[in-house]
N, C-alpha and C positions, 0 to 999 in steps of 0.2 A: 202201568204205563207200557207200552207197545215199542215193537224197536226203533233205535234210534233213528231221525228220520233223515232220510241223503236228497237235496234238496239239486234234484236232476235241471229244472229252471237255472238256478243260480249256478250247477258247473258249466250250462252249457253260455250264460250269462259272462262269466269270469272268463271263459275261453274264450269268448270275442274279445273283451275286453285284452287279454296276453294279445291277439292279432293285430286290435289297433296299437296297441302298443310300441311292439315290433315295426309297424307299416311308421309310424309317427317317431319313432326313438332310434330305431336301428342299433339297439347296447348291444357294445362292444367285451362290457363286464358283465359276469353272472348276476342276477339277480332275486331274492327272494321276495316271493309275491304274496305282502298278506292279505289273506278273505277274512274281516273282522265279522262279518255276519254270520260264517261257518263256525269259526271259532264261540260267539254270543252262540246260537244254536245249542253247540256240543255241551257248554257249559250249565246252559239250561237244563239239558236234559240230565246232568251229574247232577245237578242240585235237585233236582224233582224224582229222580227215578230212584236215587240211591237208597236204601233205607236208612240212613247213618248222616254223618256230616262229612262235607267234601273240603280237602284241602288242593292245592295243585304241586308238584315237583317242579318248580324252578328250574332246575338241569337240563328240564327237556329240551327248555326255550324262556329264555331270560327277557327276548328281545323287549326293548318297552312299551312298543306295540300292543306287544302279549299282555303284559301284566295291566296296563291300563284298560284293554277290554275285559279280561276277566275279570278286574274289580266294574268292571260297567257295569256286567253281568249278574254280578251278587255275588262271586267268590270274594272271600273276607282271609279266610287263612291258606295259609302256604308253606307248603317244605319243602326247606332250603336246607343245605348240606354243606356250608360255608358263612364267611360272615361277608363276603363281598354278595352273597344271594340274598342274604338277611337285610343288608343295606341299602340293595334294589328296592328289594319287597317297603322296605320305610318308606321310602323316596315317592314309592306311588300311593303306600296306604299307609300313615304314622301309626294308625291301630288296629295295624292287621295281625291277626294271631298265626304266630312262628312256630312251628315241631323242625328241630333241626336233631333231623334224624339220622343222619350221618355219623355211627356210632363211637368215631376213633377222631378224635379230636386233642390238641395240643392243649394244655393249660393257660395261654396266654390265647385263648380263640375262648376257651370255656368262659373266662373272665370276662372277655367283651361281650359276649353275645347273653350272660347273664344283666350285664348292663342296657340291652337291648330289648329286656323283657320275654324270654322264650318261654313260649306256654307248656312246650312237651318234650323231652329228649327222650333219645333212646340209646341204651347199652347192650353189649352182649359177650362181656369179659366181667370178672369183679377187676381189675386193675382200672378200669375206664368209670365204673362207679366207683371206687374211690375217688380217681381223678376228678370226676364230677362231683364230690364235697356236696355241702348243703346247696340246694334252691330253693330258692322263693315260696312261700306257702299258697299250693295250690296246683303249680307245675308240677305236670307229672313225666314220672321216668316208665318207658316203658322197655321193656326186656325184648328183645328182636330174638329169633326165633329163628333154626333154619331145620327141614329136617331132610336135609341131601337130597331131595326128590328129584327131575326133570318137571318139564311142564311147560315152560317158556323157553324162545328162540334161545336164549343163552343163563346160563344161572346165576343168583346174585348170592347163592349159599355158599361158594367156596369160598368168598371173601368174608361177608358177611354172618352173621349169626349165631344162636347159640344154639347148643345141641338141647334136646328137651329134659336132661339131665342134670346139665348146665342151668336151664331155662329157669327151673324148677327153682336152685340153690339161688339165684341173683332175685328172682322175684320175691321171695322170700326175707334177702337182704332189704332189697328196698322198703317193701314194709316196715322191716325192722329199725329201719334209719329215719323212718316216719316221712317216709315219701307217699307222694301220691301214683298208689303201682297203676301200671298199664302192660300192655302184649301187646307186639308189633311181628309183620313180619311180609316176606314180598317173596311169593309163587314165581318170580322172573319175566323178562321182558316179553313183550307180545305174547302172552298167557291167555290160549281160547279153550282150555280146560276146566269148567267148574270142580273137578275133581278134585282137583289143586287147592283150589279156597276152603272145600268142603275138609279135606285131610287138616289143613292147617288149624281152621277152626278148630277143629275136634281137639288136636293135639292141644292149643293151648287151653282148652276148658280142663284137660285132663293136667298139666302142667300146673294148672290153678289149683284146682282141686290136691292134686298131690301137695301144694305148695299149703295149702292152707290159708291162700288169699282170695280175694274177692278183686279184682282188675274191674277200677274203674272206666277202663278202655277197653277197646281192641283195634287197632288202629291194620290194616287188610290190605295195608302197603296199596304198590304200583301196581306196572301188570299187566293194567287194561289195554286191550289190542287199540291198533288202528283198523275201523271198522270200514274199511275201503272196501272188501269183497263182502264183509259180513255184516247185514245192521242190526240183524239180530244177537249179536253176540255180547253187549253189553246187557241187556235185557236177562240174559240167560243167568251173566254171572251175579249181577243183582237178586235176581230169585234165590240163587243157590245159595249167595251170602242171606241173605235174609232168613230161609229156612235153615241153616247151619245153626246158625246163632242163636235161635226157637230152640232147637233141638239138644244142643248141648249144653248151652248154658241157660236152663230152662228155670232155673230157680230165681236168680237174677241178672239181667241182660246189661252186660257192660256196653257203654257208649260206642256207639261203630263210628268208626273216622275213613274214611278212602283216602288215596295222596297219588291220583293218575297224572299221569304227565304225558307219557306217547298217548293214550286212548283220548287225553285230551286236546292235546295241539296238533296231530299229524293230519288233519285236515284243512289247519287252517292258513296254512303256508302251500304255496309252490315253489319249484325253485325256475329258471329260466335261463340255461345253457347254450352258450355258441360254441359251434363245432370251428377249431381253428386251422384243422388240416386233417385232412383224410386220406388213409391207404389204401390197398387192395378191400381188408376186412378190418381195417380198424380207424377209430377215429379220435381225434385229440381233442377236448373238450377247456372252455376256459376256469374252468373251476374240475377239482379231483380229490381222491384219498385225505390228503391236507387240508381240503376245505370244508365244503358245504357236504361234499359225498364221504365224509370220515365213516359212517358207520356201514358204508355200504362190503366197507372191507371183513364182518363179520357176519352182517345180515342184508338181504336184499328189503329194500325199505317196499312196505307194501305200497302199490300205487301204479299209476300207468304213465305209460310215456308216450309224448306225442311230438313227431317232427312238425315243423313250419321251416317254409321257404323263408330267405331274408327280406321276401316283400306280404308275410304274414300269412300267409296260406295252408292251411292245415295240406301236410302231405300223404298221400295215397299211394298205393297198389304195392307189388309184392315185396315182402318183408326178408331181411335176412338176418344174421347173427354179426356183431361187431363186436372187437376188443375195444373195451375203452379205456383211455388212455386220460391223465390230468396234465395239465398243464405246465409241472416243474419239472426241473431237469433231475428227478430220482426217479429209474423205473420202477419201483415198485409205487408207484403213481400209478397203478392200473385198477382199475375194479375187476374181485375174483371173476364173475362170472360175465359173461357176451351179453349184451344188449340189443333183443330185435327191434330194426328201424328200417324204415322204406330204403330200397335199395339201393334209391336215386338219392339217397341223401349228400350232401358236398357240403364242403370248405364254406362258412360264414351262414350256413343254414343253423334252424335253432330246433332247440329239444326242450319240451315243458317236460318235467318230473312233475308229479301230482303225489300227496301224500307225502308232504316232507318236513314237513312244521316239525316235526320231533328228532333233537338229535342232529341238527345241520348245520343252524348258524352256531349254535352252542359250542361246535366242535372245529370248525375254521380257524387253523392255525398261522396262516401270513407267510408261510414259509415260502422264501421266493419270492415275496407280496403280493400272494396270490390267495385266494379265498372271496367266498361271498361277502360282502359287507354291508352293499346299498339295499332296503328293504324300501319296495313298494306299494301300496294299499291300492287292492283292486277295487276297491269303492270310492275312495277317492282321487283315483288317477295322480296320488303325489306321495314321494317321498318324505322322510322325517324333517325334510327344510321346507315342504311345501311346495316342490319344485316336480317338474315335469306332468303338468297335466297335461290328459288326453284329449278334452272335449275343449271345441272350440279352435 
């Protein structure tokens, strides 16, 4: 399969559609705009390209939107890292397969979500596999894995994982315990290094082999970019998983599992910002840090911005640099870095973010009463009540 495919028609489709919007609604509140088509697309293309089986991370984007077009799609299982994730995931699919792979869990979470049927856990201490006690015949426990590397925008090793020394002694245990062993482990967010995948693999064939177990799985974590600049980039890390896996564990090939969550959804959302007052060089936005732009305070979310006037008009000519500012009364309400926007830009004019499906509505915390909450589908011009259509 060939890279993944950005379907230029349809952003430039959705961008009319934000203009009538705008022209027809004039919102006053932020709001997130889902493209279920991008989303159906993206998910296509994990289910067909991947060599392995696809699960989705819930965390990235819970909304219900999401999880009912991924199950459209064909996604059937999901990792979830809580049991309020795992309860969602019910609600839309009763027999959707669970890896709640989230590896530090309390014992009254263990309980319920064994009651919930979970297909695959993952540890990376022995106190958290003992905690974990027996499951079900068949579930498997897979030993998360970290080995300090870089690779992605931010690392999920320092919290996360075990050392391959470590790795080795738990994998080992589980067999012993007469689980069903697997290896898990996650290269870090926005990951466009096959290097990354290929290292880890290796390590845990080698992890195996030292252990003297055979891993039913391999479970290749998150990771996967948002492919906004790059469409080849999922393609890339697909080969490299692929041929890793040949190479190292060439005697017999444990089950490949993916679990993308940003490479999944961050195209399938935009968000839609009004600017609420503007300075010399900075401007106040009605959503910030607290809301829908929480992660922006660590990584700039890939994706483009685009000013419209308040009567829908995509805005032109020359560009400068603005602080931006959120909406509550804490300054550190500000996004680290300036955001280039027409220079004409003013008070009640709007801002599309592109590229935001991951990591936004997830993270809106109300403080203030302030955050994205209302989600609107750009293909059917109506909210989760059904309300505010465009056409007509």
């Amino acid at each position: 399969m060939g890279s993944e495919p950005r379907d230029i028609t349809q952003d430039h489709l959705d961008r009319a559609r934000v203009a009538a919007l705008i022209r027809k609604l004039q919102p006053d509140d932020p709001l997130a705009l889902f493209r279920p088509q991008v989303l159906h697309r993206t998910a296509q293309y994990f289910l067909r390209g991947f060599p392995g089986h696809v699960s989705y991370a819930v965390k990235a984007n819970p909304a219900p939107e999401v999880l009912h077009s991924l199950v459209q799609a064909g996604v059937t299982a999901f990792d979830v890292a809580s049991l309020a994730e795992a309860q969602a995931v019910r609600a839309v699919l009763p027999d959707a397969r669970l890896h709640y792979h989230n590896p530090v869990r309390s014992r009254s979470e263990i309980a319920k979500a064994k009651s919930l049927g979970v297909a695959s856990w993952s540890v990376d201490r022995l106190s958290e596999l003992d905690k974990l006690g027996q499951v079900p015949n068949g579930a498997q426990v897979a030993v998360r894995v970290s080995l300090g590397r870089g690779g992605g925008a931010y690392d999920f090793g320092s919290k996360f994982g075990a050392s391959p020394d470590l790795a080795e002694t738990l994998l080992r245990a589980v067999a012993e315990r007469g689980m069903t062993p697997a290896l898990t482990f996650h290269p870090g967010t926005q990951c466009t290094d096959p290097a990354s995948w290929a290292d880890y693999i290796a390590a845990c064939a080698d992890i195996a082999a030292r252990a003297g177990v055979t891993p039913v799985a391999l479970n290749v974590g998150g990771g996967f970019p948002s492919c906004a600049q790059d469409g080849d980039a999922h393609h890339r890390l697909f080969e490299t998983i692929a041929a890793a896996t040949r190479t190292r564990f060439a005697e017999q090939r444990p089950q490949l599992w993916c679990e993308p969550g940003r490479g999944m959804v961050a195209g399938a959302m935009w968000l839609l910002l009004r600017v609420k007052a503007r300075g010399v060089d900075m401007l106040t936005l009605n959503d910030g840090l607290y809301g829908a732009l929480g992660e922006w305070r660590d990584m700039a979310v890939p994706g483009d911005l685009t000013a419209f006037t308040e009567n829908g008009q995509p805005m032109t000519g020359a560009k400068r640099a603005f602080t931006i500012f959120g909406p509550t009364c804490d300054s550190l309400d500000r996004v680290p870095h300036p955001w280039r926007l027409p220079s004409g830009i003013a008070e009640e004019d709007y801002i599309l973010v592109t590229g935001a499906g991951a990591y936004s509505l997830a993270l809106v915390t109300q403080f203030n009463g302030y955050g994205t909450s209302r989600v609107i589908s750009l293909e059917t011009a109506s909210d989760r009540a059904g309300q505010c259509r465009l056409a007509g």
